[in-house]
MARVEXBA-785894 format. One line per field, with one value per residue (C-alpha): residue in three letters; chain; x, y negated, z negated. Coordinates in pm, whole numbers, plus 50000, padded with zeros to 5 digits. Example, Ala and Ser with C-alpha at 12.3 -4.5 7.8 and 13.67 -1.06 7.14 Angstrom:
% MARVEXBA-785894
resn: ALA,SER
chain: A,A
px: 51230,51367
py: 50450,50106
pz: 49220,49286
//
This chain:
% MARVEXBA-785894
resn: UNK,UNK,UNK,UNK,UNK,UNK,UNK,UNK,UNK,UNK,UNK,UNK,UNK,UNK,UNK,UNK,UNK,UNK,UNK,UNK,UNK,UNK,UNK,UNK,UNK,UNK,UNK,UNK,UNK,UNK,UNK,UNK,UNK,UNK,UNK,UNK,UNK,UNK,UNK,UNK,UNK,UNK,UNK,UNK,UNK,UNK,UNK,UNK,UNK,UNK,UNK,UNK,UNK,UNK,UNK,UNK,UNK,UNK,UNK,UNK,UNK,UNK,UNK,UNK,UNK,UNK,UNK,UNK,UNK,UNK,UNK,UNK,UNK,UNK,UNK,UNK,UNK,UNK,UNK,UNK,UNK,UNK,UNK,UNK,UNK,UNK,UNK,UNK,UNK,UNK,UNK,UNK,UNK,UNK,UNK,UNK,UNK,UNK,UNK,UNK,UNK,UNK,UNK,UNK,UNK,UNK,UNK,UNK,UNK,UNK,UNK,UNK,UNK,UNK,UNK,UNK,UNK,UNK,UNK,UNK,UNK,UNK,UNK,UNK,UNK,UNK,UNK,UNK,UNK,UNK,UNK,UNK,UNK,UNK,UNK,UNK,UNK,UNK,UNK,UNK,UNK,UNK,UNK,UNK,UNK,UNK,UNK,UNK,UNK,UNK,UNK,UNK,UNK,UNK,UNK,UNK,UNK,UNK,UNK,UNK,UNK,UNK,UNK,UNK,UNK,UNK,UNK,UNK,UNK,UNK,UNK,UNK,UNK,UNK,UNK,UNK,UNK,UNK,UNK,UNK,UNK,UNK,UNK,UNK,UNK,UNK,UNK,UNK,UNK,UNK,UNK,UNK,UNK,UNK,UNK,UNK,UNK,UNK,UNK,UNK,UNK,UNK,UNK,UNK,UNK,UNK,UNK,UNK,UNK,UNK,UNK,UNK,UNK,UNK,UNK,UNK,UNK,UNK,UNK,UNK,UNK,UNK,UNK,UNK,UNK,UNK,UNK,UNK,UNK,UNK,UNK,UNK,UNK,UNK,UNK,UNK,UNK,UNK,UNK,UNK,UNK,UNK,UNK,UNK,UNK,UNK,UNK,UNK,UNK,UNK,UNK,UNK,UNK,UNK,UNK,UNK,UNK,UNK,UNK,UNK,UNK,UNK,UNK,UNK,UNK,UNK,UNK,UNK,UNK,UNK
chain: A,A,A,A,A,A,A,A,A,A,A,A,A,A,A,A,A,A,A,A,A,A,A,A,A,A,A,A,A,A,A,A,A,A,A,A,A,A,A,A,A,A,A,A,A,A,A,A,A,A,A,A,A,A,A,A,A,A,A,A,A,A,A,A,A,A,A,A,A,A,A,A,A,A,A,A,A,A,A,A,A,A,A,A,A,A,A,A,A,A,A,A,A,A,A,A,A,A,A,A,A,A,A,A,A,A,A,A,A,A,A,A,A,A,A,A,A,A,A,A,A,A,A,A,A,A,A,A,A,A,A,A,A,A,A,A,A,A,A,A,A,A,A,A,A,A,A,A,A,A,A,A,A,A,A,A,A,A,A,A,A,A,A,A,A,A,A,A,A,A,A,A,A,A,A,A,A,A,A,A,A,A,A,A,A,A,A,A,A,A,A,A,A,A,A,A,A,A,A,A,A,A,A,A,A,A,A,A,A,A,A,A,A,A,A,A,A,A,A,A,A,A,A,A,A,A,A,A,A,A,A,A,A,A,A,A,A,A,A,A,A,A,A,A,A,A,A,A,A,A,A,A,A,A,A,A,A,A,A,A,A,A,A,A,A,A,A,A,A,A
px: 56855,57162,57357,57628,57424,57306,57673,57783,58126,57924,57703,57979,58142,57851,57826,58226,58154,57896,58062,58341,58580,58833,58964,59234,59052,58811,59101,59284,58963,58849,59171,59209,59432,59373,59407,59155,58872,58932,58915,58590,58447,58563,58348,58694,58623,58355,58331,58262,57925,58131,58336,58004,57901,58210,58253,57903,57963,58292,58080,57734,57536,57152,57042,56793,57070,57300,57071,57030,57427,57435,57143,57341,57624,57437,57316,57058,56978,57037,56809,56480,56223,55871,55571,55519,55232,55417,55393,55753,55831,55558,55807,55993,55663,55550,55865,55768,55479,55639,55901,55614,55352,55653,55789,55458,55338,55557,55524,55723,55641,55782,55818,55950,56203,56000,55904,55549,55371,55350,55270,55266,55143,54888,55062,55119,54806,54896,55085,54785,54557,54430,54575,54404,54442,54269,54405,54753,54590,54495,54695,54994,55070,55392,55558,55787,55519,55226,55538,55623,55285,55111,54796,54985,55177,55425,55157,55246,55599,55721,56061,55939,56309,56545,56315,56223,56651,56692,56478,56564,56914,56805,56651,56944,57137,56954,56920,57299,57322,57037,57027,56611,56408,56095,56328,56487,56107,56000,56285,56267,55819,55923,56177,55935,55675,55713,56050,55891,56097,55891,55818,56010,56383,56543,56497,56848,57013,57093,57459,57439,57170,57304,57046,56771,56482,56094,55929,55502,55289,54959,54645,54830,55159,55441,55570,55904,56086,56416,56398,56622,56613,56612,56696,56693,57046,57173,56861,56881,56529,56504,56216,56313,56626,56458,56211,56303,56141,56113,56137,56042,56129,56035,56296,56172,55975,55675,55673,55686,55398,55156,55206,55193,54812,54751,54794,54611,54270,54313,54298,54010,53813,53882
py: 95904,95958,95696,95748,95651,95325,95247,94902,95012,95212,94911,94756,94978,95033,94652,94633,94953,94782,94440,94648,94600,94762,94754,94583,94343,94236,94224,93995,93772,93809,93718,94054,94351,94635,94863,94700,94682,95045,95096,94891,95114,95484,95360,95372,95008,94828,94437,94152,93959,93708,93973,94104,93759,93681,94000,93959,93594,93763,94001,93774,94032,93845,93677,93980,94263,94066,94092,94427,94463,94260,94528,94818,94658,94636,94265,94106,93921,93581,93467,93413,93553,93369,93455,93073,93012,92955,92575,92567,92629,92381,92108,92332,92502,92100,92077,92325,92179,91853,92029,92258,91960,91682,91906,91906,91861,92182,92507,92623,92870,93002,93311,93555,93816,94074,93825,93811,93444,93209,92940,92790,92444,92367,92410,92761,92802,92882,93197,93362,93319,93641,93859,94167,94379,94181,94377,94206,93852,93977,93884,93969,93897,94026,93753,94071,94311,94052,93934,94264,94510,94553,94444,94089,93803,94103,94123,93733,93721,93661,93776,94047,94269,93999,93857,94226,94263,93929,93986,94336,94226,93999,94267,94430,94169,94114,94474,94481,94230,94270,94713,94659,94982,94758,94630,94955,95102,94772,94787,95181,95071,94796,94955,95223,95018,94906,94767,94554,94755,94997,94900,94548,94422,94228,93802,93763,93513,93154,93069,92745,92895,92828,93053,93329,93098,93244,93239,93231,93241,93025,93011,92954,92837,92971,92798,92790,92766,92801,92789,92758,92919,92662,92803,92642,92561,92691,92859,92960,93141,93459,93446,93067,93222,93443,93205,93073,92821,92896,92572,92608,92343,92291,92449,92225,91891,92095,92271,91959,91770,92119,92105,91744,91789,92027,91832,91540,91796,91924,91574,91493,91765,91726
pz: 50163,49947,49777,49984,50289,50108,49915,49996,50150,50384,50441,50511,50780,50958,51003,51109,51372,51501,51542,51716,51478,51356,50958,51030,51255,50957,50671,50861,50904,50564,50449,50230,50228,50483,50176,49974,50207,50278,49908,49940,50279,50080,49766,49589,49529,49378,49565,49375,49452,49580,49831,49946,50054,50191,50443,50528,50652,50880,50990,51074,50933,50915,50578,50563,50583,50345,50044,50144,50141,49779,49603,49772,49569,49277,49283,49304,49657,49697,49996,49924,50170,50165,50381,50670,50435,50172,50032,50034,50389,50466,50581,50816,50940,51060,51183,51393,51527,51603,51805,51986,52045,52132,52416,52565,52917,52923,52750,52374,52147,51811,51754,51432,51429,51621,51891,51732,51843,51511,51697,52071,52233,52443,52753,52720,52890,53219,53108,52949,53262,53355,53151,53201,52883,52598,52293,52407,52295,51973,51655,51595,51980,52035,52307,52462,52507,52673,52891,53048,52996,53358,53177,53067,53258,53497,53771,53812,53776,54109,54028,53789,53795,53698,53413,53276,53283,53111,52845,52768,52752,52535,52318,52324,52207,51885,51855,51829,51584,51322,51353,51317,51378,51475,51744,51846,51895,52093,52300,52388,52431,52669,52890,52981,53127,53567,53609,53896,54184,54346,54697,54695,54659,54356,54465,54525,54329,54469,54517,54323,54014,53669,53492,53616,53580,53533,53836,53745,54036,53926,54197,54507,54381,54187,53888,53785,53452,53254,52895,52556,52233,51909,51558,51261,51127,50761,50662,50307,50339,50537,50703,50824,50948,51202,51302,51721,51909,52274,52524,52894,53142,53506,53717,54007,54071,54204,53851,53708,53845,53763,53461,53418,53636,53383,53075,53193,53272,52962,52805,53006,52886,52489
//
């Protein structure tokens, strides 16, 4: 790779092209001259630490691609980036846990930056039931892959097409914003497996739905969910930054009272 492919103004105009933006567009939000960030994009330029930091914020480039952006530049990176086992991130990892084991009788995971499982409640049981391909469940278990592989959860999504869309948007999405190869691969792995519309329709979508919930058939009923995403806020630490927390919540009052059943047998059993 030549410098010129790793230079900081090119850095930097790769990040505006792929924000959609146009020179203009960013000097006017960085508060700068149009002239001087082209200066900065040509190499003709050298930014300041503090310039490099502060088109990185307009642009919402990830805490991982800044310091990336600041050694391009010739500096030295300024967010740390510790393994979860680190002693120091042991206050946000039981954070963690308290958010996973307080939203239980219902499901949450967390999940890093390529959707690889760090951690998950109790109630996430009902997901893994009969998965058929074991080597899915072993470490690292990558959330994306087990949710759409024929040997994972698809054969029990009921409405297999418009979850397999969702999350591939989804993908796509962070794709667009973070540029990772990992991603890229996972994405182009996960798109070719069954879309979930050979010999059946899409569910069409009810008039009054707010989201595209997850629809789980379990035994003879069929469970379903909508779920958030929870980030922590400010991170100064990489990996904290790309750590998510995955919520589901019963879309309906049968859902509700399974998984409630549920978490009472498993607290008979302990």
């Amino acid at each position: 790779m030549t410098s010129a492919q790793t230079s900081a103004g090119s850095l930097i105009r790769e990040w505006r092209t792929r924000r959609r933006m146009s020179q203009l567009d960013l000097a006017m939000e960085a508060e700068i001259s149009q002239r001087h960030l082209s200066f900065v994009e040509s190499g003709r330029a050298a930014p300041s630490r503090d310039m490099v930091l502060h088109l990185a914020e307009q642009l919402s480039i990830p805490l991982r691609q800044r310091n990336q952006l600041l050694l391009a530049a010739g500096f030295a990176p300024s967010f740390s980036e510790r393994p979860l086992s680190d002693t120091t991130l042991a206050p946000a990892m039981a954070a963690v846990e308290i958010v996973l084991k307080g939203h239980e009788p219902f499901p949450a995971l967390a999940v890093d930056r390529h959707w690889n499982l760090v951690s998950a409640n109790a109630a996430i049981a009902p997901f893994l039931a009969d998965v058929s391909e074991a080597s899915l469940l072993t470490p690292p278990v990558n959330v994306l892959r087990l949710s759409l592989h024929p040997g994972g959860i698809a054969p029990r999504i009921v409405n297999l097409q418009e979850w397999r869309t969702h999350l591939l948007e989804r993908l796509k999405h962070q794709n667009d914003a973070s540029g990772d190869p990992v991603l890229v691969e996972l994405e182009r792995e996960l798109r070719a497996y069954p879309s979930g519309l050979k010999g059946s329709r899409p569910t069409p979508v009810e008039p009054n739905a707010i989201v595209h919930p997850l629809r789980l058939a379990h035994g003879d009923q069929v469970l379903s969910f909508i779920s958030t995403i929870t980030v922590f806020g400010t991170p100064l630490d990489v990996t904290l930054s790309e750590l998510a927390i995955e919520s589901f919540f019963p879309a309906d009052e049968q859902t509700r009272s399974v998984l409630v059943r549920l978490a009472k047998e498993r607290s008979e059993r302990s």
